[in-house]
C-alpha positions as a printed Julia matrix, in Angstrom:
109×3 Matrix{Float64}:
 -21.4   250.71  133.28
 -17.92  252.46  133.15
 -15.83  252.67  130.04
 -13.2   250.56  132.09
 -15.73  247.58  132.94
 -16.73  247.64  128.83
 -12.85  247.37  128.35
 -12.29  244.77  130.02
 -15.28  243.27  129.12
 -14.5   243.49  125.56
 -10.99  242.17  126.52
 -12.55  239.04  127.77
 -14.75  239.07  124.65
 -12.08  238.31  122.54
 -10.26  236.33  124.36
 -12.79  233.6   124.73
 -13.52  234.15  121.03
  -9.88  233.18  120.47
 -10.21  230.41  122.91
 -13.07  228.92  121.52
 -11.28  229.49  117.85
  -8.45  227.27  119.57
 -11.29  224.36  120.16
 -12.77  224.63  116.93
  -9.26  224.14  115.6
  -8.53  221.16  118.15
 -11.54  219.45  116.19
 -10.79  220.12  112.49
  -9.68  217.57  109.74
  -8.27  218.82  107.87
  -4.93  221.07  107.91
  -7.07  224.54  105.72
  -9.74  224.04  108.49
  -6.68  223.64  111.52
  -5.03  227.16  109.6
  -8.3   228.91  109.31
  -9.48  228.78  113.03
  -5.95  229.24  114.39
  -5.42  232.08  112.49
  -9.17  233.36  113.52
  -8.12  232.91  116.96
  -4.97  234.55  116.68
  -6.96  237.55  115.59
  -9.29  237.49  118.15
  -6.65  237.19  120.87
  -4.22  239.78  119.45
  -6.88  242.72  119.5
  -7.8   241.4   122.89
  -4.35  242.12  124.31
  -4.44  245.54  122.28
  -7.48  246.61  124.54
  -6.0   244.95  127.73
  -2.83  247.39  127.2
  -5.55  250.5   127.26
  -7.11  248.58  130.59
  -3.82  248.56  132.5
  -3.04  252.07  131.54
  -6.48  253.24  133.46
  -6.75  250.22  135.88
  -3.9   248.84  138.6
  -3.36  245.12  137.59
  -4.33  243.98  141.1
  -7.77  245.46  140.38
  -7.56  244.72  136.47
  -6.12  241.29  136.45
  -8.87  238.88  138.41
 -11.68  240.89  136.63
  -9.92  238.69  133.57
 -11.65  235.23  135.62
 -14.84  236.37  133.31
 -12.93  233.81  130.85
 -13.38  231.08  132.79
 -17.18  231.92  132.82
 -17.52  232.7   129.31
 -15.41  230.04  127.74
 -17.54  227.39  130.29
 -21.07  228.92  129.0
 -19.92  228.98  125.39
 -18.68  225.47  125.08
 -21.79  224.57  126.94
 -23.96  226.08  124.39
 -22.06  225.33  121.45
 -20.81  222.11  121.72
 -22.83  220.7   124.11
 -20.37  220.14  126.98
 -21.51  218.87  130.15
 -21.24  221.37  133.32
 -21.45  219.8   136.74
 -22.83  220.84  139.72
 -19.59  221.93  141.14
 -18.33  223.71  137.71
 -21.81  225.31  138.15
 -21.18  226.54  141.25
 -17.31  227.67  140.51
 -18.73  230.03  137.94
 -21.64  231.74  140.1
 -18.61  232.3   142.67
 -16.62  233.47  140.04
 -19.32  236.09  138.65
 -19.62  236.79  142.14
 -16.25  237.99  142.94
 -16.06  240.11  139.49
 -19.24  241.76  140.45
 -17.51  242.56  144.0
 -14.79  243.88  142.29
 -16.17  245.69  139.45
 -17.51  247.94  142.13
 -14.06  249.64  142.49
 -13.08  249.73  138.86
């Protein structure tokens, strides 16, 4: 795998880590727990866009930018596994496609 696919890889990494922070967050309490998770997710997403800068200086964004659709696949499996969200057929589906068309274009990257 190419340094640029582990880029922005690593970008969507993050991102969903910040994501999920957001939902943790969303489910908290108490205001420490609220701070805590936002500020985790802040984090998270702020180094993402850090290493997204480095992917559009080595990628063109029409090539860089739907490679960023991993989210949608990662934040789906991760709320799946973590907090036992349902996935229907359909959502199932949208994320194969969606892996699919990554894969396609991770070819040119």
């Amino acid at each position: 795998m190419n340094s640029n696919l582990l880029l922005v890889l690593l970008t969507s990494l993050l991102s969903c880590g910040g994501q999920l922070c957001q939902k943790q967050a969303a489910r908290q309490r108490t205001r420490g727990g609220v701070i805590g998770w936002l500020l985790s997710g802040l984090l998270l997403l702020a180094a993402g866009m850090l290493i997204w800068l480095r992917v559009l200086q080595r990628l063109p964004v029409s090539l860089a930018y739907p490679m960023l659709s991993l989210n949608f696949m990662l934040v789906a499996l991760a709320a799946r596994l973590i907090w036992r969200e349902k996935l229907s057929r359909q959502q199932w589906l949208g994320t194969l496609l969606i892996v699919v068309g990554v894969a396609l274009m991770g070819r040119y990257a």
